[in-house]
DSSP file (Angstrom, degrees, kcal/mol; ACC not computed):
  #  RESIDUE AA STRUCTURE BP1 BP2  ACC     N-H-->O    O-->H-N    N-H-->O    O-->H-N    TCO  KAPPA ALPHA  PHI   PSI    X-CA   Y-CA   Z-CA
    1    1 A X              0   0    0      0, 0.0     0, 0.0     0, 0.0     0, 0.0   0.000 360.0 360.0 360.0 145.4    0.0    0.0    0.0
    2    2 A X        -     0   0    0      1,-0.1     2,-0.3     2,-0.0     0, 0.0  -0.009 360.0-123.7 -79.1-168.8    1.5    3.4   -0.7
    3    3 A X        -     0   0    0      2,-0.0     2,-0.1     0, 0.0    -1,-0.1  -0.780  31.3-165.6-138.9 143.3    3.4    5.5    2.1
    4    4 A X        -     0   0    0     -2,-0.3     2,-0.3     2,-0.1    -2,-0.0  -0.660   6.1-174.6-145.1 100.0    1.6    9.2    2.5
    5    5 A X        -     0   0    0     -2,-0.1     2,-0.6     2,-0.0    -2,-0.0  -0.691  10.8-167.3-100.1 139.3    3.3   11.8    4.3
    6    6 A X        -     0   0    0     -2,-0.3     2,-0.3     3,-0.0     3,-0.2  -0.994  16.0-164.6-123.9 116.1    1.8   15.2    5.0
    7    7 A X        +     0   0    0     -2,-0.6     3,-0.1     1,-0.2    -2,-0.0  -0.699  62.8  19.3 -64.5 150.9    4.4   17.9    6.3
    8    8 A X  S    S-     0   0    0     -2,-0.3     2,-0.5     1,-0.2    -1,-0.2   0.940  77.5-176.5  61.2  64.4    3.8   21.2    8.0
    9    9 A X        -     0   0    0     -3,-0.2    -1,-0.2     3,-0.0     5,-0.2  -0.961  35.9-108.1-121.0 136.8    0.5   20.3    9.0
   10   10 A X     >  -     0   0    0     -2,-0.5     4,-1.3     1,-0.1     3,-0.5  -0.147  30.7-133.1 -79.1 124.9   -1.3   23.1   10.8
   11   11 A X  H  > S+     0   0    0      1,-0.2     4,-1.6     3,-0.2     5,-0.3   0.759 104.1  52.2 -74.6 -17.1   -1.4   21.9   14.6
   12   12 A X  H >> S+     0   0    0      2,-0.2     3,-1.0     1,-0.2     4,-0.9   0.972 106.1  54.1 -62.1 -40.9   -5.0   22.7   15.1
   13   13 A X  H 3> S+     0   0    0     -3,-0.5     4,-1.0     1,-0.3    -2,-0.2   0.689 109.7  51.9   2.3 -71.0   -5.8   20.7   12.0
   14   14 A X  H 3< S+     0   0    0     -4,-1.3    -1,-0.3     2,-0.2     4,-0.3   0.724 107.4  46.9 -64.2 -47.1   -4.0   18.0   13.7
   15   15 A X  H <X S+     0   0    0     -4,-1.6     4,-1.3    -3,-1.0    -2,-0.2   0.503 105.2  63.8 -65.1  -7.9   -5.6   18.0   16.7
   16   16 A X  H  < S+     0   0    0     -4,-0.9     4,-0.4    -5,-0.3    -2,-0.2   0.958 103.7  43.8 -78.2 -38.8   -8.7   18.1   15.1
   17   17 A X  T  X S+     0   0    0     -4,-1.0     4,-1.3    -3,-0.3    -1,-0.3   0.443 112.9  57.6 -72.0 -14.9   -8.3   14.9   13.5
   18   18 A X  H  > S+     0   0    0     -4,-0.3     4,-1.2     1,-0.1    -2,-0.2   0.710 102.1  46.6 -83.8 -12.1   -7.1   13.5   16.5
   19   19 A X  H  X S+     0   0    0     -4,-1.3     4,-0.5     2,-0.2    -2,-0.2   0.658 115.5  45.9-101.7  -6.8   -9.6   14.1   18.6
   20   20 A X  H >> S+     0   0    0     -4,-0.4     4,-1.5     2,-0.2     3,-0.7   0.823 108.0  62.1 -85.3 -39.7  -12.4   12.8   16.0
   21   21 A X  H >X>S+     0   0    0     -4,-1.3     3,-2.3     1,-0.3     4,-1.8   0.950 109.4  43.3 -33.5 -79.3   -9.9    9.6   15.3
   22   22 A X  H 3<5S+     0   0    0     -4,-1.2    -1,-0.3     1,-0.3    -2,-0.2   0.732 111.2  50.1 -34.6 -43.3  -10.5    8.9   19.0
   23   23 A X  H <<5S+     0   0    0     -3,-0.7    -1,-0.3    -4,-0.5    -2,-0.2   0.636 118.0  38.8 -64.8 -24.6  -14.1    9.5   19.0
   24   24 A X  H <<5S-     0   0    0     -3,-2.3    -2,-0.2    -4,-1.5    -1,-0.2   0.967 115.2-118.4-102.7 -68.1  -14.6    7.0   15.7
   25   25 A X  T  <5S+     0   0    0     -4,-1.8     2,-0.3     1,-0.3    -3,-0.2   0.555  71.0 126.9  55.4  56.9  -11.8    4.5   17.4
   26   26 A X      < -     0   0    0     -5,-0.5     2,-0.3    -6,-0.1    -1,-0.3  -0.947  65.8-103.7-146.0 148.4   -9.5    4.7   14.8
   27   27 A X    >>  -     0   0    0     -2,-0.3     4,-1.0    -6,-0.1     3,-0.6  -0.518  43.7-105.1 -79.0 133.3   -5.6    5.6   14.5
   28   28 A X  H >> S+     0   0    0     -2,-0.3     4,-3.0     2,-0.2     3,-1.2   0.890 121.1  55.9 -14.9 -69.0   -4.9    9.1   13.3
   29   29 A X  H 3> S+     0   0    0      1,-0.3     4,-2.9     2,-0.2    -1,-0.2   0.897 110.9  47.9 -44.3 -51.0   -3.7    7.3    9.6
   30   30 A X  H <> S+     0   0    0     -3,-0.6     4,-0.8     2,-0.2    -1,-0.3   0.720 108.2  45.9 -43.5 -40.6   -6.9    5.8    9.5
   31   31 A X  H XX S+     0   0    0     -3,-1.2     4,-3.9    -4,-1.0     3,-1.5   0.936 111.7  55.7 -74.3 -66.2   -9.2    8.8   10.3
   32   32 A X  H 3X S+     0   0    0     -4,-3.0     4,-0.6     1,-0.3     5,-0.5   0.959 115.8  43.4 -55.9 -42.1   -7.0   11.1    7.5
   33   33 A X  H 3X S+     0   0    0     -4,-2.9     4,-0.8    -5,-0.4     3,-0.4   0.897 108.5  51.6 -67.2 -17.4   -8.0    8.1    5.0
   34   34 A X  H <X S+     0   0    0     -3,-1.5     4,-2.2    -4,-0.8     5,-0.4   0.899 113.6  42.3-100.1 -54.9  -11.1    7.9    5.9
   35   35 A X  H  < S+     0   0    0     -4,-3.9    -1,-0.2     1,-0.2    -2,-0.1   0.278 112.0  60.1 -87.1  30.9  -11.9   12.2    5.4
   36   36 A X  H  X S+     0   0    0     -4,-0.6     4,-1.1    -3,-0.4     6,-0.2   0.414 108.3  42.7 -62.4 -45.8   -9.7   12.0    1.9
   37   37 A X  H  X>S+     0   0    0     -4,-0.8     5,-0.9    -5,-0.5     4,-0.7   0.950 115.6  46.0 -47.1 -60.1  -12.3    9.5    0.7
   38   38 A X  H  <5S+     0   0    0     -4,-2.2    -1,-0.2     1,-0.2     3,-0.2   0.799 112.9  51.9 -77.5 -40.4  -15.1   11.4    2.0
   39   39 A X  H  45S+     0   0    0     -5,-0.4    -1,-0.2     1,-0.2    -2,-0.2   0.837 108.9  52.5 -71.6 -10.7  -13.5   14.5    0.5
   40   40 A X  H  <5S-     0   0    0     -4,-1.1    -2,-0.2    -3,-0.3    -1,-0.2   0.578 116.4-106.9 -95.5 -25.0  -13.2   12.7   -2.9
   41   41 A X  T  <5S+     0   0    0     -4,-0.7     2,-0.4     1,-0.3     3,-0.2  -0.304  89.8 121.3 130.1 -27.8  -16.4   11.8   -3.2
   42   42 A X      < +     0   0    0     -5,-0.9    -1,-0.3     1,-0.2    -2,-0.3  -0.557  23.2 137.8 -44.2  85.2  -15.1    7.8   -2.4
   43   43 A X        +     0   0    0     -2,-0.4    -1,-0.2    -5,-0.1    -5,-0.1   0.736  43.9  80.7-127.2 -50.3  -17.2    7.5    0.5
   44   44 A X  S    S-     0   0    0     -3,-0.2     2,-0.2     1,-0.1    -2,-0.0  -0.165  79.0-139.6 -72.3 110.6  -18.4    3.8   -0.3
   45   45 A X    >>  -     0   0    0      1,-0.1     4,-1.6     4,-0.0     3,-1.1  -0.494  23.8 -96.1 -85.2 161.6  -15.6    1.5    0.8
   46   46 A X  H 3> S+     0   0    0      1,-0.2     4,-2.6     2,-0.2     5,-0.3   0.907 124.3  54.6 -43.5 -46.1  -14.2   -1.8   -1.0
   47   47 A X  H 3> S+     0   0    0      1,-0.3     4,-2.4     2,-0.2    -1,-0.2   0.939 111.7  41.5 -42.1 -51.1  -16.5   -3.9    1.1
   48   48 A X  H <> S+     0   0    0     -3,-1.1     4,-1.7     2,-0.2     5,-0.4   0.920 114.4  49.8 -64.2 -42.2  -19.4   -2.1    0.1
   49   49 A X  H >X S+     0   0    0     -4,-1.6     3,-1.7     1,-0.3     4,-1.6   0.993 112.3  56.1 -71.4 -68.7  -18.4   -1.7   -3.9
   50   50 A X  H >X S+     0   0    0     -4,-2.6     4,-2.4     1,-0.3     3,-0.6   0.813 107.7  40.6 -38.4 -58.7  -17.8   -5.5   -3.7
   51   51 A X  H 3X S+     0   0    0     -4,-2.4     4,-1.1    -5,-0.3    -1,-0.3   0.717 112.6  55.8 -62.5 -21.4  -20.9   -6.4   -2.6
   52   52 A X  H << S+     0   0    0     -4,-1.7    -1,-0.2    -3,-1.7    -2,-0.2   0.445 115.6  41.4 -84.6 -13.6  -22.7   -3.9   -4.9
   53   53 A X  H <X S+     0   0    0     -4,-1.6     4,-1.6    -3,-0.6     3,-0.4   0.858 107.2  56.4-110.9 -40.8  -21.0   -5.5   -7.7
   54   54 A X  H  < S+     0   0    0     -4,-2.4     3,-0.5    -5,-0.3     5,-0.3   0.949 113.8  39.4 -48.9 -67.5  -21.3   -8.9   -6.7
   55   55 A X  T  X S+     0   0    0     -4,-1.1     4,-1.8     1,-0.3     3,-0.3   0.708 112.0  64.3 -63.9 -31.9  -25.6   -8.5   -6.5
   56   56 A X  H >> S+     0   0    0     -3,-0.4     3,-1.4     1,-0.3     2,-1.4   0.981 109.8  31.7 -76.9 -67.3  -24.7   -6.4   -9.8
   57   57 A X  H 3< S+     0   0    0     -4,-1.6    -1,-0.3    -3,-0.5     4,-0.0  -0.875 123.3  54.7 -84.8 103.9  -23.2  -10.2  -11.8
   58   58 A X  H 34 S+     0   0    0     -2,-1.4    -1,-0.3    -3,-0.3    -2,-0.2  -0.673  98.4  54.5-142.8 -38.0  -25.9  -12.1   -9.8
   59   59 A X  H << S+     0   0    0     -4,-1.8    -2,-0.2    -3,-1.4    -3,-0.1   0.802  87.9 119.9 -74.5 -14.2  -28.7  -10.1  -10.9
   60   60 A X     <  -     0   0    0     -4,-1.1     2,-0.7     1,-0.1    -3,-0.0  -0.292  68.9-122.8 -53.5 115.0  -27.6  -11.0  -15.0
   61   61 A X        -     0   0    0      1,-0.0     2,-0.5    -4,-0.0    -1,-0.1  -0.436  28.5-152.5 -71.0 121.5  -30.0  -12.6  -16.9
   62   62 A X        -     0   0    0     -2,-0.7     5,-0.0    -3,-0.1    -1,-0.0  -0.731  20.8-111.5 -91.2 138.2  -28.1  -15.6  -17.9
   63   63 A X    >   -     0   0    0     -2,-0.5     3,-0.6     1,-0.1    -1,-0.1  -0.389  18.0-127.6 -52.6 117.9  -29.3  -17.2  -21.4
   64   64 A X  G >> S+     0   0    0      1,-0.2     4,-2.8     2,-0.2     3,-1.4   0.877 116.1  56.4 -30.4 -45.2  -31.2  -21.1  -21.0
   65   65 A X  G 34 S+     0   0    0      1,-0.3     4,-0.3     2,-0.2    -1,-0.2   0.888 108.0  42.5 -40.1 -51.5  -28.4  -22.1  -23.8
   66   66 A X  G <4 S+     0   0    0     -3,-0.6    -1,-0.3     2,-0.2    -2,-0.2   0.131 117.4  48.2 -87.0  14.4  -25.4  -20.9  -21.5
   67   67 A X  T <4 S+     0   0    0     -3,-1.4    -2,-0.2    -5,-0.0    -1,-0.2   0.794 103.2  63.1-116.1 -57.8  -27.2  -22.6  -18.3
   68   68 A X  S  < S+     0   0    0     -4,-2.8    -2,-0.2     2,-0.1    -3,-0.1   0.503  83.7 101.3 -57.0 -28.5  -27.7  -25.8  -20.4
   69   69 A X        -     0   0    0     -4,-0.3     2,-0.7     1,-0.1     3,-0.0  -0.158  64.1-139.7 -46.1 138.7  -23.8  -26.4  -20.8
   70   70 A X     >  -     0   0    0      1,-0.2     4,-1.9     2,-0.1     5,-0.3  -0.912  10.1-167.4-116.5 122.8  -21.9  -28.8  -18.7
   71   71 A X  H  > S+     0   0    0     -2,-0.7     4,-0.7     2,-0.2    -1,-0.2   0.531  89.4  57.5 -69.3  -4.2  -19.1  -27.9  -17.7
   72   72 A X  H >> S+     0   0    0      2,-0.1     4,-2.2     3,-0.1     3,-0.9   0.967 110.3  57.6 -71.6 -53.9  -17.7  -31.2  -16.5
   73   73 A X  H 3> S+     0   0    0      1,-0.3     4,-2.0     2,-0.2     3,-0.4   0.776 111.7  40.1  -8.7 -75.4  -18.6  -32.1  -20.5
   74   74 A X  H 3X S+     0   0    0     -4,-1.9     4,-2.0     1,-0.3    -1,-0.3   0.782 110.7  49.6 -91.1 -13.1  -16.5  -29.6  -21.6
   75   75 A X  H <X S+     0   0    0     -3,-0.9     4,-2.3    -4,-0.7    -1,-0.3   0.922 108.3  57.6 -72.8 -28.8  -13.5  -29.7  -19.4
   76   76 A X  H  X S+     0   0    0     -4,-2.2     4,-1.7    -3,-0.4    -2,-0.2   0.925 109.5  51.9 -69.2 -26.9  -13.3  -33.8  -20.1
   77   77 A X  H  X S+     0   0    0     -4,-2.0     4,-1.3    -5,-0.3     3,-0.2   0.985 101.5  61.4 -46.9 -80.6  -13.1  -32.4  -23.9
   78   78 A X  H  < S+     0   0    0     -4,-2.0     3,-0.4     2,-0.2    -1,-0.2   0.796 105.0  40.4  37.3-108.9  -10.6  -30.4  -22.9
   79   79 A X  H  < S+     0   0    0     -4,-2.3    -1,-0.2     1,-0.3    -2,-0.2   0.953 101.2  72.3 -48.5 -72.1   -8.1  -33.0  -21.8
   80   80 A X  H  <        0   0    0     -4,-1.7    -1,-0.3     1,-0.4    -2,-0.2   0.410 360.0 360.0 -55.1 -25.9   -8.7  -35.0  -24.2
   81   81 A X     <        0   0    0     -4,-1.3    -1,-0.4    -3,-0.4    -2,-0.1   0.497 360.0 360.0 -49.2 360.0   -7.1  -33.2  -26.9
């Protein structure tokens, strides 16, 4: 995961984010990703996206044709070349 260093960061700033980090339960690094995200419009975390995409390729109407394949069928083909 990439390395993010903020210099010269204005100390109220910094306390400000620490003192919501604490409130949330989360380490400073955590809290500054977490309002980058939010600032970025990213609010929706991988967990969430994943599952929203998963229900996305679950909800796809799959074709009787493509259901009707067996795939042990075609993997013993397969081989058999």
């Amino acid at each position: 995961m990439p390395l993010l260093q903020v210099r010269e960061c204005p100390e109220d700033i910094y306390r400000m984010i620490t003192l919501v980090a604490k409130s949330e339960n989360r380490t400073i690094a955590q809290q500054v990703v977490v309002l980058l995200a939010k600032s970025l419009g990213q609010e929706e975390f991988n967990v969430e996206r994943r599952k929203k995409i998963i229900e996305k390729i679950k909800s796809r109407k799959i074709s009787e044709e493509i259901k009707s394949v067996d795939s042990v069928e075609l993997i013993r083909e397969d081989r058999d070349r």
